[in-house]
MARMIKE-522364 format. One line per 4 residues: their letters; for each residue z negated, y, x negated of N, C-alpha, C. Coordinates in Angstrom, 3 decimals. Example, Ala and Ser with C-alpha at 12.3 -4.5 7.8 and 13.67 -1.06 7.14 Angstrom:
<atoms>
as	-7.800:-5.690:-13.190:-7.800:-4.500:-12.300:-7.800:-3.300:-13.200  -7.080:-2.250:-12.850:-7.140:-1.060:-13.670:-7.870:0.030:-12.900;
</atoms>
This chain:
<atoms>
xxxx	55.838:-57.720:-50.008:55.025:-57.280:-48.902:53.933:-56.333:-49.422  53.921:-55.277:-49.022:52.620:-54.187:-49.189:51.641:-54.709:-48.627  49.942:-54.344:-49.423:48.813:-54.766:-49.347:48.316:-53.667:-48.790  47.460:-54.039:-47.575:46.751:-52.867:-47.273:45.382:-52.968:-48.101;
xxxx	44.844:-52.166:-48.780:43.359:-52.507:-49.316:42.338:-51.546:-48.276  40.623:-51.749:-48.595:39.727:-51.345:-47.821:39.037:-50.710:-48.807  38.491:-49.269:-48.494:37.613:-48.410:-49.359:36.579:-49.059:-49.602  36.203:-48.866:-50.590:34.517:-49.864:-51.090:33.862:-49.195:-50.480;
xxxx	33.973:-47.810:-50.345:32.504:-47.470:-49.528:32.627:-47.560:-48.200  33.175:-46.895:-47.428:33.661:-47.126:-45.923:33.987:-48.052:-45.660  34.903:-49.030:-46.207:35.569:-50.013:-45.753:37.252:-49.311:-44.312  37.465:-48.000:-44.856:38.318:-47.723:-44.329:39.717:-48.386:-44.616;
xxxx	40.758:-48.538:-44.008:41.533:-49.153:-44.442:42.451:-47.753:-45.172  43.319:-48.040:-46.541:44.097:-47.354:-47.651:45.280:-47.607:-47.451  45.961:-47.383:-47.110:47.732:-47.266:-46.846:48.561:-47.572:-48.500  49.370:-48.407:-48.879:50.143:-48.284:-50.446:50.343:-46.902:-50.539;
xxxx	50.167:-46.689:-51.982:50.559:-45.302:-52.696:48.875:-44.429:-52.325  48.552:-44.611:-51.783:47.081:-43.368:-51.478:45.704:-43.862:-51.477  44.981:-43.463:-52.145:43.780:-43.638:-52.835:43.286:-43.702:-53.995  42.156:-43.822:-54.382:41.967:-43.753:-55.834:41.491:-44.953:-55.892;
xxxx	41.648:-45.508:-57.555:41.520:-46.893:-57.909:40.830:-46.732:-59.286  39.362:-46.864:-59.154:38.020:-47.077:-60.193:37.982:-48.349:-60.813  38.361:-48.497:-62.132:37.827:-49.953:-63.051:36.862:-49.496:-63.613  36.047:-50.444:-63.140:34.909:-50.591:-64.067:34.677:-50.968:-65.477;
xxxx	34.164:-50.907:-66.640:33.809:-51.618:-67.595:33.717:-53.105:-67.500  33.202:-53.656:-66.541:32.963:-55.053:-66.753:34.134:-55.952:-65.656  35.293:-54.897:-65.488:36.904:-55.400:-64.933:36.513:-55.349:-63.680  35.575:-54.671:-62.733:35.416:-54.665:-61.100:36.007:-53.359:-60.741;
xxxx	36.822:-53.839:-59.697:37.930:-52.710:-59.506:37.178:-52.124:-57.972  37.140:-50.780:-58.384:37.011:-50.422:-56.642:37.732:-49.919:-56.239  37.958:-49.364:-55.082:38.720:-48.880:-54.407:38.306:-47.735:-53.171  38.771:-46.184:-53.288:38.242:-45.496:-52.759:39.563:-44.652:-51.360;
xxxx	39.073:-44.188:-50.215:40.364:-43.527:-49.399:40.230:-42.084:-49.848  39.144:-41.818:-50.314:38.700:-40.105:-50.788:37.918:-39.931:-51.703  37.659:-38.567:-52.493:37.092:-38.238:-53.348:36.142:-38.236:-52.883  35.816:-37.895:-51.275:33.996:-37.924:-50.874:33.420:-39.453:-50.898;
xxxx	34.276:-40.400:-50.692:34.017:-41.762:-50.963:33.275:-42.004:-52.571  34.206:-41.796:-53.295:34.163:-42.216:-54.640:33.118:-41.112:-55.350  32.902:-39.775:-54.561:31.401:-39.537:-55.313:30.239:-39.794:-55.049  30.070:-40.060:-53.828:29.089:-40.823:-52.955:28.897:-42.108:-53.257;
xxxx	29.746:-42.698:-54.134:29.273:-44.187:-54.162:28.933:-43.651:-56.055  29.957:-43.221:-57.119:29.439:-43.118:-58.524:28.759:-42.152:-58.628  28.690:-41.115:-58.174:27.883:-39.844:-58.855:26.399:-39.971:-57.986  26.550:-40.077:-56.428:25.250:-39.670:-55.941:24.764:-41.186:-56.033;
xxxx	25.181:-42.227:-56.413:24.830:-43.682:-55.994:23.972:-43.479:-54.682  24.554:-43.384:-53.344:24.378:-43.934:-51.814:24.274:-45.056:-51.166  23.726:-45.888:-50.595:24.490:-46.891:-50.220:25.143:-46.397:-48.683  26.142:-46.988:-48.625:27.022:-47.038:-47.168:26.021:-46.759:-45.933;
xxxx	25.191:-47.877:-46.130:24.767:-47.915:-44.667:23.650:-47.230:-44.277  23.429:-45.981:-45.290:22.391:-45.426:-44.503:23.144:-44.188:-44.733  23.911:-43.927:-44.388:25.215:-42.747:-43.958:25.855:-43.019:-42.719  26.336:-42.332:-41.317:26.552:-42.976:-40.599:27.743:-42.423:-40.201;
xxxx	28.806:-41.681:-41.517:29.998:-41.733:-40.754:31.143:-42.733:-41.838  30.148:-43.420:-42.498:30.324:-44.736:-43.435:30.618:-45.509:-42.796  31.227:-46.653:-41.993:31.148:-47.809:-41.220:30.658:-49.099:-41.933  30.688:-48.748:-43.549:30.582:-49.986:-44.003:28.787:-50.363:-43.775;
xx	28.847:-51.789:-43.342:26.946:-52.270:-43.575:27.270:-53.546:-43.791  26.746:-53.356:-45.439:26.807:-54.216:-46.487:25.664:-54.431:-46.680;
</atoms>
């Protein structure tokens, strides 16, 4: 059975085969639907919820 996973930052849902998949050093895996996801969360460190086409509020 295929897993759907959820973007760490959005919390969008990721379809099998598409997205990018970040390990961390200390084995925490994230999970991104886009490159604007995944620089917004490592490069600019954002949080989600004060972006508002983010849904995630964490």
């Amino acid at each position: 059975m295929v897993r759907i996973q959820k973007c760490s930052f959005c919390s969008r849902e990721i379809p099998a085969g598409a997205g990018l998949m970040y390990v961390k050093n200390d084995g925490t895996i994230l999970r991104f639907c886009s490159s604007k996801c995944r620089i917004n969360m490592l490069k600019m460190k954002r949080i989600p919820r004060d972006l508002k086409w983010a849904s995630s509020k964490v």
